[in-house]
C-alpha positions as CSV (number, residue, x, y, z in Angstrom):
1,X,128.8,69.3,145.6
2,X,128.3,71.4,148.9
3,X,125.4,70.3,150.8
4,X,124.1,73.8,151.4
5,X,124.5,74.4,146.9
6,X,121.1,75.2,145.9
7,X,120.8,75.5,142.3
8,X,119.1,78.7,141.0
9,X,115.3,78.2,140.2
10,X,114.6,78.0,136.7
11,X,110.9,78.0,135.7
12,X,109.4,76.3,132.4
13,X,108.2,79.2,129.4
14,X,104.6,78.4,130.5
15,X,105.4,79.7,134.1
16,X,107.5,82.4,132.7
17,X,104.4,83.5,130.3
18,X,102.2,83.2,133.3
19,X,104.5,85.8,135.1
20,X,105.4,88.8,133.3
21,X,101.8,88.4,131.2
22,X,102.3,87.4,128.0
23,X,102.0,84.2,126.6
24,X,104.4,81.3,125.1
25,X,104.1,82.2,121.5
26,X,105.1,85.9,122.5
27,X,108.0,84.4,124.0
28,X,109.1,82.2,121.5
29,X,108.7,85.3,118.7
30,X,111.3,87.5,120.9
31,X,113.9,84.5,120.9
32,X,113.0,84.3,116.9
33,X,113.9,88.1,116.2
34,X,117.1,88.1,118.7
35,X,115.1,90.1,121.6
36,X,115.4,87.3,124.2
37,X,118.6,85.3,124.1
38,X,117.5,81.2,123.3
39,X,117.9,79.8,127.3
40,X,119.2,76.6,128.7
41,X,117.3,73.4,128.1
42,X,116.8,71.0,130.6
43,X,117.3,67.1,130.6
44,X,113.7,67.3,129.2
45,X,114.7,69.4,126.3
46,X,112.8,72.0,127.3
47,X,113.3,75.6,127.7
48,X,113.9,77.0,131.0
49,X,113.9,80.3,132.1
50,X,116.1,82.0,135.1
51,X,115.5,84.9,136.8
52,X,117.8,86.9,134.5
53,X,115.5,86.0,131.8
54,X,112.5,86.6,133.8
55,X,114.0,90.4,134.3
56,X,114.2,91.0,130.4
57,X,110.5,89.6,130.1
58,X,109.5,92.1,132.4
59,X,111.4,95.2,130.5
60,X,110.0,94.0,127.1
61,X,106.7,93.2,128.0
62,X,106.7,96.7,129.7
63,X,108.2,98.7,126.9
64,X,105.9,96.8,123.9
65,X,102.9,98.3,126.4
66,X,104.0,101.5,126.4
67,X,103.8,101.4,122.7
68,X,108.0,101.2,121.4
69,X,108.0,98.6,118.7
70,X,109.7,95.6,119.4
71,X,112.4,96.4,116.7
72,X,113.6,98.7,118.8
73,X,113.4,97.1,122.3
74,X,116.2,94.8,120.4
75,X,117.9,97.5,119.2
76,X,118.2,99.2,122.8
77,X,119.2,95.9,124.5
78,X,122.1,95.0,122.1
79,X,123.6,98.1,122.6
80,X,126.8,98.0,123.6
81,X,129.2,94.5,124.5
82,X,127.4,93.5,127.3
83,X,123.7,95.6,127.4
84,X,121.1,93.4,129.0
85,X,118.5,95.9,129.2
86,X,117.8,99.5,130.4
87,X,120.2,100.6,133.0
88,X,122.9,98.8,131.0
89,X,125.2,99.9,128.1
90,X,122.0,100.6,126.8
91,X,120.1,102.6,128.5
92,X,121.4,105.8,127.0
93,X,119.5,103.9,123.5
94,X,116.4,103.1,125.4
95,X,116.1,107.2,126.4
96,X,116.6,108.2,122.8
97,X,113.5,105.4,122.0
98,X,111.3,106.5,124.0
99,X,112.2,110.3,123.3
100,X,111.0,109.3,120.0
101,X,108.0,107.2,121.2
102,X,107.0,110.3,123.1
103,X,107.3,112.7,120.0
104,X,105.0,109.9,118.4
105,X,102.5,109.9,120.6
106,X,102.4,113.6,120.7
107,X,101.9,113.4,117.2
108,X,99.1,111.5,117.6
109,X,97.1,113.3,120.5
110,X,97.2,116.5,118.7
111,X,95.7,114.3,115.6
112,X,92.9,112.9,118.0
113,X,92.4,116.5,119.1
114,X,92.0,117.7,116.1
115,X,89.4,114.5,114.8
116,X,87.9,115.1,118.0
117,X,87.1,119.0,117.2
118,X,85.4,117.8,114.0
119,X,83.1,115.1,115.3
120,X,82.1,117.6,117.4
121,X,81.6,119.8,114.6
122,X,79.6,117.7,112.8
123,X,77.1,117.1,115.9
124,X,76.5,120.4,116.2
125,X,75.9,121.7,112.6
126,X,74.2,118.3,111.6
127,X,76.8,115.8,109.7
128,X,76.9,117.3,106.4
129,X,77.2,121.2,107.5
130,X,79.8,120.0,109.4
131,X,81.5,118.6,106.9
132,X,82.2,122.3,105.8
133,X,85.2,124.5,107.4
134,X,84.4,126.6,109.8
135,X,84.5,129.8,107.7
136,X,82.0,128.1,105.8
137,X,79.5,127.3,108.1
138,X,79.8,130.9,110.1
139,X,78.0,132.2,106.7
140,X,75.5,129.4,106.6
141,X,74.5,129.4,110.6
142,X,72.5,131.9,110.6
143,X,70.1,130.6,108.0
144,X,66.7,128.8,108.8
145,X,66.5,125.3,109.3
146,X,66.1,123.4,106.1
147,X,66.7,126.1,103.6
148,X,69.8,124.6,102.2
149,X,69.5,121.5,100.4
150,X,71.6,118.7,99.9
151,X,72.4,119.6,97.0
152,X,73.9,123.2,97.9
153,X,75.6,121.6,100.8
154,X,77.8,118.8,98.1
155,X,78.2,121.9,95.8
156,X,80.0,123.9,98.8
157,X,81.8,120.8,100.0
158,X,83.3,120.4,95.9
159,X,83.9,123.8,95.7
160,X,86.2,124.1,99.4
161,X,88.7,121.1,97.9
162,X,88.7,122.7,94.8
163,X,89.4,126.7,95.8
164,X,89.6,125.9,99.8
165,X,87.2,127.2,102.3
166,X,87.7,131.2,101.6
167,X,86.5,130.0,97.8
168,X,84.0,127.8,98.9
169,X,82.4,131.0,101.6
170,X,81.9,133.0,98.8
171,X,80.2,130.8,97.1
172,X,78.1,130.1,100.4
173,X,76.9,133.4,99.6
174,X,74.5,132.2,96.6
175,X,73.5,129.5,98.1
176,X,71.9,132.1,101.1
177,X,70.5,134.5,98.7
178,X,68.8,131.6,96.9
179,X,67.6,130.3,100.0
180,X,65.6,134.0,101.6
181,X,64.4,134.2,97.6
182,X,62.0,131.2,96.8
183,X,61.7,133.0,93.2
184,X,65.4,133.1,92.7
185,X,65.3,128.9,93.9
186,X,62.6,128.6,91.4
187,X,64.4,130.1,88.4
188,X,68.0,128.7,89.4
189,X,66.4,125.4,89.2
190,X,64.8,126.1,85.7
191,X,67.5,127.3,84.6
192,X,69.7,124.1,85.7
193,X,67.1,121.8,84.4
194,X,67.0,124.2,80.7
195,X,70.9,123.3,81.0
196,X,70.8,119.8,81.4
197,X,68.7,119.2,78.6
198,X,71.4,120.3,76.5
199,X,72.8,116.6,76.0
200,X,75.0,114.9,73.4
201,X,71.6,114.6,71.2
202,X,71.8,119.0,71.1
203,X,73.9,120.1,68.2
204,X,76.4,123.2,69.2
205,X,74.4,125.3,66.6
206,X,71.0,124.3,68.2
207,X,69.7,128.2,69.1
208,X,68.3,126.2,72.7
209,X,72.0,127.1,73.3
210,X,71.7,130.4,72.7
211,X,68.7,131.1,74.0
212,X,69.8,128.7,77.6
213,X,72.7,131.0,77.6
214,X,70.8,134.3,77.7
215,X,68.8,133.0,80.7
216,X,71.5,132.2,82.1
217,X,73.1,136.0,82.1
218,X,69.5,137.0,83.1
219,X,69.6,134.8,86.2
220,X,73.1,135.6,87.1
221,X,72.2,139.5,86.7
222,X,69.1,139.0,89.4
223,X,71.1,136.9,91.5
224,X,74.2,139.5,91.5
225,X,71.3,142.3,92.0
226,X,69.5,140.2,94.8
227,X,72.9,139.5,96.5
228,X,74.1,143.4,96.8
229,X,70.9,143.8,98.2
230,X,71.3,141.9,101.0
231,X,74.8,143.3,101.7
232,X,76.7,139.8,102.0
233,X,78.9,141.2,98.4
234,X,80.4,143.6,101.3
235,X,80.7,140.5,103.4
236,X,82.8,138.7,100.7
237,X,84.6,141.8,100.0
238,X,86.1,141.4,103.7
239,X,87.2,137.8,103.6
240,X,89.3,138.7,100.7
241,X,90.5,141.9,102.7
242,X,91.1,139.0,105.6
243,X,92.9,137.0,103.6
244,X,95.4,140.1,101.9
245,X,96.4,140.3,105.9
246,X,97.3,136.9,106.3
247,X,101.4,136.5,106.1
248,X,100.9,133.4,103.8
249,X,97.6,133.2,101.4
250,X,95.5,130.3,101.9
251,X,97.3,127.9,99.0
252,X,94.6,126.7,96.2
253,X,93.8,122.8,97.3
254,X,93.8,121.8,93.9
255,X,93.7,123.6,90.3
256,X,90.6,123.7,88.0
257,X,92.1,122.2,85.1
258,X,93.0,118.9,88.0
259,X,89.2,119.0,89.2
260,X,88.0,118.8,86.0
261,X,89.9,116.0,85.0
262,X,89.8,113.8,88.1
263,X,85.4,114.7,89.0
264,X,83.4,112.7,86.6
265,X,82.0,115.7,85.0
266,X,80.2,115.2,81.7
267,X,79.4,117.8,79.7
268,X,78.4,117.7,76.4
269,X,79.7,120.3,73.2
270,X,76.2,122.0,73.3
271,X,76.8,122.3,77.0
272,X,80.0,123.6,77.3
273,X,79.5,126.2,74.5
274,X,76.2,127.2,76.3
275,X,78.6,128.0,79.1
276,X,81.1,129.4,76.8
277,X,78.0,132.2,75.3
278,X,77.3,133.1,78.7
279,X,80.5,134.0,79.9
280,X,80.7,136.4,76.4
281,X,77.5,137.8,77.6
282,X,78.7,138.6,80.9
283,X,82.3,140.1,80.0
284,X,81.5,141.3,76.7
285,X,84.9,143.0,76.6
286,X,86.4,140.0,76.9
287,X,85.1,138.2,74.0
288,X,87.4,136.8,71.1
289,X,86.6,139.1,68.0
């Protein structure tokens, strides 16, 4: 051998970790999935690692930072006979990765944008208003501090995944009326409780059915009155003439009959045909003979 041969410097995979920033477990998981090829061993039986293998550290540590899954670093690298990295036979592999990456991570901005825009939301209308679209809670700002209860807000929050937010803003417009009319609230909530009471121990020929029922027409009939007082009926009328401009209608989120069945709702037989009298007492014409 020459006297002026110097052997190339080959480092142990401690020393190599060290260097590109990773660590020997890393290392050892790249030459398990095919990513790094397995190096020389010296006399020690140990691995070491040549400057060439330093090179390909480097590229995959700095790829797996920039977020492309190691999967495809491989992929990218085995490209072609003789790829060794970008710049290779691969290279033209590693462009079409990270075109993807990029798509990706476009992907995901817009989705942090958009969870950005409802925190923010939800700071400014107080967390559970904000829970509400926007449509929603442009009918609800305007109302005094407090007047809404918890109770209206889960109502309107139902309602939007059942019917969306253009169903749920109509419905927004009870819960206003009922909050400028502390008689209304009072009667609503009578009303409810007269409702409730009509449990599994009420037979459906009970006349509390009836009689529940007629109150009920009664309160809808002052509600409807109070609300075409106020105006907001003309307000609802335009979101429905808002929505017949639209090039696609807002798509229902998901159908009655699929809310019913999925929301524990529990209604008993002298319940439901309390519900079923009212409706005959508001659309007489529709009644079955």
């Amino acid at each position: 051998m020459p006297a002026s041969f110097v052997p190339p410097r080959q480092v142990k995979i401690g020393d190599a970790a060290a260097f590109v920033g990773s660590t020997p477990r890393a290392i050892r998981h790249y030459h398990a999935i095919g990513l790094l090829p397995e190096p020389e061993r010296g006399a020690d039986d140990r691995r070491r690692y040549g400057y060439e293998d330093m090179i390909r550290l480097l590229w995959i540590r700095r790829a797996a930072d920039a977020g492309i899954a190691l999967d495809d670093i491989r992929d990218a690298f085995t490209t072609g006979p003789d790829a060794s990295g970008p710049g290779a036979d691969g290279g033209d592999d590693i462009a079409g990765v990270l075109e993807r990456l990029e798509e990706t991570l476009a992907g995901r901005e817009a989705e942090l944008r958009r969870q950005r825009a409802a925190v923010r939301r939800m700071r400014t209308e107080g967390s559970r208003m904000g829970l509400l679209s926007d449509l929603v809670t442009a009918r609800l700002r305007h109302l005094p501090e407090g007047s809404l209860r918890q109770n209206d807000l889960d109502t309107l929050l139902v309602t939007e995944r059942i019917f969306g937010p253009l169903g749920a803003a109509v419905q927004s417009t009870r819960f206003a009326v009922l909050a400028a009319h502390p008689a209304l609230r009072e009667e609503s909530d009578r009303v409810d409780r007269a409702e409730e009471a009509l449990d599994d121990s009420v037979a459906v020929d009970d006349p509390r059915v009836a009689r529940v029922a007629a109150q009920r027409h009664a309160f809808e009939q002052a509600l409807n009155a109070a609300i075409e007082e106020s105006g907001l009926d003309e307000e609802d009328d335009a979101l429905f003439d808002d929505q017949d401009g639209e090039d696609e209608p807002e798509p229902r989120v998901m159908s009655v009959g699929q809310a019913i069945g999925k929301m524990p709702y529990d209604f008993s037989p002298a319940r439901l045909r309390c519900m079923e009298l009212a409706l005959e007492l508001a659309f007489p014409d529709s009644a079955a003979p």
